[in-house]
BANUSE-873138 format. One line per field, with one value per atom (N, C-alpha, C): x, y, z; residue in three letters; atom name; residue number from 1. Coordinates in nm, 2 decimals. Example, Ala and Ser with C-alpha at 12.3 -4.5 7.8 and 13.67 -1.06 7.14 Angstrom:
BEGIN
xx	c(1.32	1.23	1.32	1.28	1.37	1.29)
yy	c(-0.57	-0.45	-0.33	-0.22	-0.11	0.00)
zz	c(0.78	0.78	0.78	0.71	0.71	0.79)
rest	c(ALA	ALA	ALA	SER	SER	SER)
atom	c(N	CA	C	N	CA	C)
nr	c(1	1	1	2	2	2)
//
This chain:
BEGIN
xx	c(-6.92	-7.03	-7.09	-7.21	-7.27	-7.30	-7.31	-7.27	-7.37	-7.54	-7.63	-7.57	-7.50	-7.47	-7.40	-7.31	-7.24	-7.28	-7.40	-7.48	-7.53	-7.52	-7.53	-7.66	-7.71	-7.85	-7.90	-8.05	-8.15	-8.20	-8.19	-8.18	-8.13	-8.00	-7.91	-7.77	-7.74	-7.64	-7.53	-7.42	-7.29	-7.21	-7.28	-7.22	-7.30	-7.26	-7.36	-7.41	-7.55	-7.65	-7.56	-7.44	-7.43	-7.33	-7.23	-7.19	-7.27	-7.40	-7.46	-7.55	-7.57	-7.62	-7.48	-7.36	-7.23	-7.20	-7.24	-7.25	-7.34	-7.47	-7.54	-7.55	-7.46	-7.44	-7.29	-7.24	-7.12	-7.20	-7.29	-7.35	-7.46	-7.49	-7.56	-7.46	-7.31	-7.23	-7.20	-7.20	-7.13	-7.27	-7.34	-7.46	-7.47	-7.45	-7.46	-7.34	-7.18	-7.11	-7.08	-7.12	-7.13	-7.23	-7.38	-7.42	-7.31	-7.32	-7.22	-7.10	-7.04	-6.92	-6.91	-7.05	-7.15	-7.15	-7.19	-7.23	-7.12	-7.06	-6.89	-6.83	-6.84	-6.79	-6.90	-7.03	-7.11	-7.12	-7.07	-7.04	-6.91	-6.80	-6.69	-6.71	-6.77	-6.77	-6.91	-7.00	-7.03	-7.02	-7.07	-6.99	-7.08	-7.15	-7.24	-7.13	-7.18	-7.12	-7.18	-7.30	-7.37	-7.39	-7.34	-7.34	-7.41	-7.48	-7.64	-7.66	-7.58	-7.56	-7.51	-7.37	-7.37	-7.51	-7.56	-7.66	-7.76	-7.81	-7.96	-7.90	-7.77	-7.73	-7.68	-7.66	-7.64	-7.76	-7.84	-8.03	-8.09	-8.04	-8.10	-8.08	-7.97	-7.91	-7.95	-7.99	-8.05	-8.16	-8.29	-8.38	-8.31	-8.28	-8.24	-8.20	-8.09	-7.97	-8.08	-8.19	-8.29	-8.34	-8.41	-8.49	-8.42	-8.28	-8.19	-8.19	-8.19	-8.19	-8.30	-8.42	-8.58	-8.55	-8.56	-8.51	-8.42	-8.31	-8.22	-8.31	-8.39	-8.40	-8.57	-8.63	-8.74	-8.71	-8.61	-8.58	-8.55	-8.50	-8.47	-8.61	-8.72	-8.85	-8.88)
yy	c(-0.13	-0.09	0.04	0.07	0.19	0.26	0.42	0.50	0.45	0.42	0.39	0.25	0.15	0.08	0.12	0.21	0.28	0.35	0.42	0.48	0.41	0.49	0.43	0.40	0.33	0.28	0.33	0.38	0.47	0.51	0.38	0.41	0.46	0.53	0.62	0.56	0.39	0.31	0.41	0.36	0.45	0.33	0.20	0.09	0.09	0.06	0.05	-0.05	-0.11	-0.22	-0.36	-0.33	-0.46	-0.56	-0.44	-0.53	-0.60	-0.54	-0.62	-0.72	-0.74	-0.88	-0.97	-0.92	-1.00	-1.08	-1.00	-1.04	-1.14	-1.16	-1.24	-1.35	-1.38	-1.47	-1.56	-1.47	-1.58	-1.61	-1.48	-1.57	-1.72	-1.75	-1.84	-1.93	-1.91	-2.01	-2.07	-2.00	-2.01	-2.10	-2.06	-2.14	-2.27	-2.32	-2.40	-2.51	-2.44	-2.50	-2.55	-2.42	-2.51	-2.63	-2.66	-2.77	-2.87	-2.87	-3.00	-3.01	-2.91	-2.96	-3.04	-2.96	-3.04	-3.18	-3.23	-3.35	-3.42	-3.39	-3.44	-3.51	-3.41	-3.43	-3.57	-3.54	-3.63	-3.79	-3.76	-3.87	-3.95	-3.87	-3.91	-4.02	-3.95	-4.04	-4.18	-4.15	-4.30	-4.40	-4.46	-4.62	-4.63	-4.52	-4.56	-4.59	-4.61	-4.62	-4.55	-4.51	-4.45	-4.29	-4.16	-4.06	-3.98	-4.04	-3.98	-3.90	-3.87	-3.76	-3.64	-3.62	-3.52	-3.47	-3.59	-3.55	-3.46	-3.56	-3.46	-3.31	-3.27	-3.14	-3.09	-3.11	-3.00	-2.99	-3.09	-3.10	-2.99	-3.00	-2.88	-2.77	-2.77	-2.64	-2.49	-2.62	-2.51	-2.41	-2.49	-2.38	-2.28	-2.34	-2.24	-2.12	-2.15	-2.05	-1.95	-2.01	-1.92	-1.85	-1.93	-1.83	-1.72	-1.75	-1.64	-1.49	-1.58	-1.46	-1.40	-1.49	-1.44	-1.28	-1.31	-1.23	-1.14	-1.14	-1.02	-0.93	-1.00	-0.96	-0.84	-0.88	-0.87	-0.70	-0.69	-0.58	-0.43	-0.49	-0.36	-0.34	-0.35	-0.32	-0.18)
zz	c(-5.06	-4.98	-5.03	-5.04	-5.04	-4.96	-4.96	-4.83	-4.75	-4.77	-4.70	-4.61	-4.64	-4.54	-4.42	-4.47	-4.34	-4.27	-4.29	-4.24	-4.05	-3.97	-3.81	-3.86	-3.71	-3.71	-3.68	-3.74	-3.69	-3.54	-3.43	-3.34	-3.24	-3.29	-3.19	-3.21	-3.22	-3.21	-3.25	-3.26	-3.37	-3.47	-3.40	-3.50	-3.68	-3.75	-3.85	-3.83	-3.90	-3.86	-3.90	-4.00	-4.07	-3.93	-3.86	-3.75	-3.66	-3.66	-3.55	-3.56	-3.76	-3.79	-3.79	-3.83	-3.82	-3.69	-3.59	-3.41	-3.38	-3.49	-3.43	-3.54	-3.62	-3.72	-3.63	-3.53	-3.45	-3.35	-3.30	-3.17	-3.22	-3.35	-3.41	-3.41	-3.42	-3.46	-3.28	-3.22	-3.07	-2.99	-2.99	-2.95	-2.99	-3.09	-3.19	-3.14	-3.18	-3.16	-3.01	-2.92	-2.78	-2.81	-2.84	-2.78	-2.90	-2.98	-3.01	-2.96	-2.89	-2.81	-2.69	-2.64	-2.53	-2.57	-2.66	-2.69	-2.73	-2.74	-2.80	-2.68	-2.58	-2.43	-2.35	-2.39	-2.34	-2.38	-2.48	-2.58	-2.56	-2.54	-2.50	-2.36	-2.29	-2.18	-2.15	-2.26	-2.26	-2.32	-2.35	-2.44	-2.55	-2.57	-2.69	-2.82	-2.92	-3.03	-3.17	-3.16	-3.26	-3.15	-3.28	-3.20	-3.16	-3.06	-3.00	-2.98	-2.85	-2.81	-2.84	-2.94	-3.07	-3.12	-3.16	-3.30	-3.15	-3.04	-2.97	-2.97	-2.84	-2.81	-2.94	-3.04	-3.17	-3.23	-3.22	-3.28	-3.19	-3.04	-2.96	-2.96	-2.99	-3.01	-3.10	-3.20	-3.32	-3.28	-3.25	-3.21	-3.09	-2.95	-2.92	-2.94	-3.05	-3.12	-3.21	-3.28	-3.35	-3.29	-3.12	-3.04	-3.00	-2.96	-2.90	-3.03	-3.14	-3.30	-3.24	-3.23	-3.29	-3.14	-3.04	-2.93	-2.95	-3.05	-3.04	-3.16	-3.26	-3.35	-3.36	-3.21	-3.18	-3.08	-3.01	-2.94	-3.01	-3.15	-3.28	-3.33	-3.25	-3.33	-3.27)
rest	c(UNK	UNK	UNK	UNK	UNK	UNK	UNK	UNK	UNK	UNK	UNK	UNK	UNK	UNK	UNK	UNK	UNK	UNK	UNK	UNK	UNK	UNK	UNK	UNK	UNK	UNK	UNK	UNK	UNK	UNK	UNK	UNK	UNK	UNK	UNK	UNK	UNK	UNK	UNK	UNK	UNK	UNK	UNK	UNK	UNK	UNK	UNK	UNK	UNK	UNK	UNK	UNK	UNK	UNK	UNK	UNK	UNK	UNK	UNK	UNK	UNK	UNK	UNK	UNK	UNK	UNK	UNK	UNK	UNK	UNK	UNK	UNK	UNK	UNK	UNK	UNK	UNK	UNK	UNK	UNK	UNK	UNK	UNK	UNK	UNK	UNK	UNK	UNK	UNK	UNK	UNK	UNK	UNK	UNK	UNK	UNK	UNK	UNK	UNK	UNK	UNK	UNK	UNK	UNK	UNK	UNK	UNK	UNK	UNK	UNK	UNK	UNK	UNK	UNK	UNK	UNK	UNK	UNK	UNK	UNK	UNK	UNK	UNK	UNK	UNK	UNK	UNK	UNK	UNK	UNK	UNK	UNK	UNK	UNK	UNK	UNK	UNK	UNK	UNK	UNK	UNK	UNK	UNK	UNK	UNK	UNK	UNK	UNK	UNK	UNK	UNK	UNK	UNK	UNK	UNK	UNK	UNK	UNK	UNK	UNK	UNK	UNK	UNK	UNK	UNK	UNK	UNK	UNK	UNK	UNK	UNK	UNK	UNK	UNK	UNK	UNK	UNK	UNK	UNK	UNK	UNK	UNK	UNK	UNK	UNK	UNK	UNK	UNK	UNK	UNK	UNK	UNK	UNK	UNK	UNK	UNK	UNK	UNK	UNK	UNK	UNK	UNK	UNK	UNK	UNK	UNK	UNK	UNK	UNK	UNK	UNK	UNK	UNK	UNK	UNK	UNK	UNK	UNK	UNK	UNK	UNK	UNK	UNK	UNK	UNK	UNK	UNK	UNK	UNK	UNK	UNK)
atom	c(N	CA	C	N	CA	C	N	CA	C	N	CA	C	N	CA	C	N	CA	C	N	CA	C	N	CA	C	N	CA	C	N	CA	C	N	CA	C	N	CA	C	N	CA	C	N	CA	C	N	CA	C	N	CA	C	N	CA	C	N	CA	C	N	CA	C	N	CA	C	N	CA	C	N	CA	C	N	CA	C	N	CA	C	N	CA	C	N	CA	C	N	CA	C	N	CA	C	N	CA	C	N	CA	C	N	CA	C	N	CA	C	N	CA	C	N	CA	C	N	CA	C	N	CA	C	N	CA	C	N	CA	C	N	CA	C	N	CA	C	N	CA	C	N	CA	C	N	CA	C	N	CA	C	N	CA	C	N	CA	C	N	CA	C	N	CA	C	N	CA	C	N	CA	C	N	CA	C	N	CA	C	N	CA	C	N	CA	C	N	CA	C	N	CA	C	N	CA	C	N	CA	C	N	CA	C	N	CA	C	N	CA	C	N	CA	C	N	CA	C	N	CA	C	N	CA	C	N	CA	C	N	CA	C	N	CA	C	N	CA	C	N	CA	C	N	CA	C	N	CA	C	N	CA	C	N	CA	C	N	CA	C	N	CA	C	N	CA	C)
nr	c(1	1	1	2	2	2	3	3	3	4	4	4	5	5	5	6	6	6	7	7	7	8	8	8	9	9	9	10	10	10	11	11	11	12	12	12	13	13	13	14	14	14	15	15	15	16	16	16	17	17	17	18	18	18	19	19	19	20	20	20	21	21	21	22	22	22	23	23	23	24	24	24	25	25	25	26	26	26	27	27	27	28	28	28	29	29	29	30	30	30	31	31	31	32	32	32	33	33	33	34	34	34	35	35	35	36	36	36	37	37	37	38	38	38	39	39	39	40	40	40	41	41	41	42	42	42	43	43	43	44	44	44	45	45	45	46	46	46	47	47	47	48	48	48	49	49	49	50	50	50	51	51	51	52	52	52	53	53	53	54	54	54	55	55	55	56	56	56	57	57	57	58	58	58	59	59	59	60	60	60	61	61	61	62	62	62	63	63	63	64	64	64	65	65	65	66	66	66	67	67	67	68	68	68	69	69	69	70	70	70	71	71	71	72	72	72	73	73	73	74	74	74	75	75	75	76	76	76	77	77	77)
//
């Protein structure tokens, strides 16, 4: 790493910037993986056979999980 990454964040923080894209690369994963777990569960209990429900709640998941980025990403302006 070069000293400028360790460098805190211009805005007062004391974390350097890189943890807090690290933070929102699990909160990408955690969003994400809840709705397919959602759907895993939803799935489990009906009788379908093709995995519907998986694919919509992890299909939904995604934008959400971006909007939640576009929103954390929008407040560091």
């Amino acid at each position: 790493m070069t000293a400028k990454q360790n460098q805190p964040n211009p805005k007062g923080s004391s974390n350097p910037t890189w943890i807090k894209y690290m933070g929102l690369s699990f909160q990408l994963f955690a969003t994400i993986g809840g709705g397919t777990a959602l759907g895993w569960w939803i799935q489990q209990q009906s009788t379908l056979k093709f995995p519907f429900w998986i694919l919509l709640c992890s299909l939904a998941a995604v934008p959400i999980a971006f909007y939640s980025l576009w929103k954390s990403m929008q407040q560091d302006k």
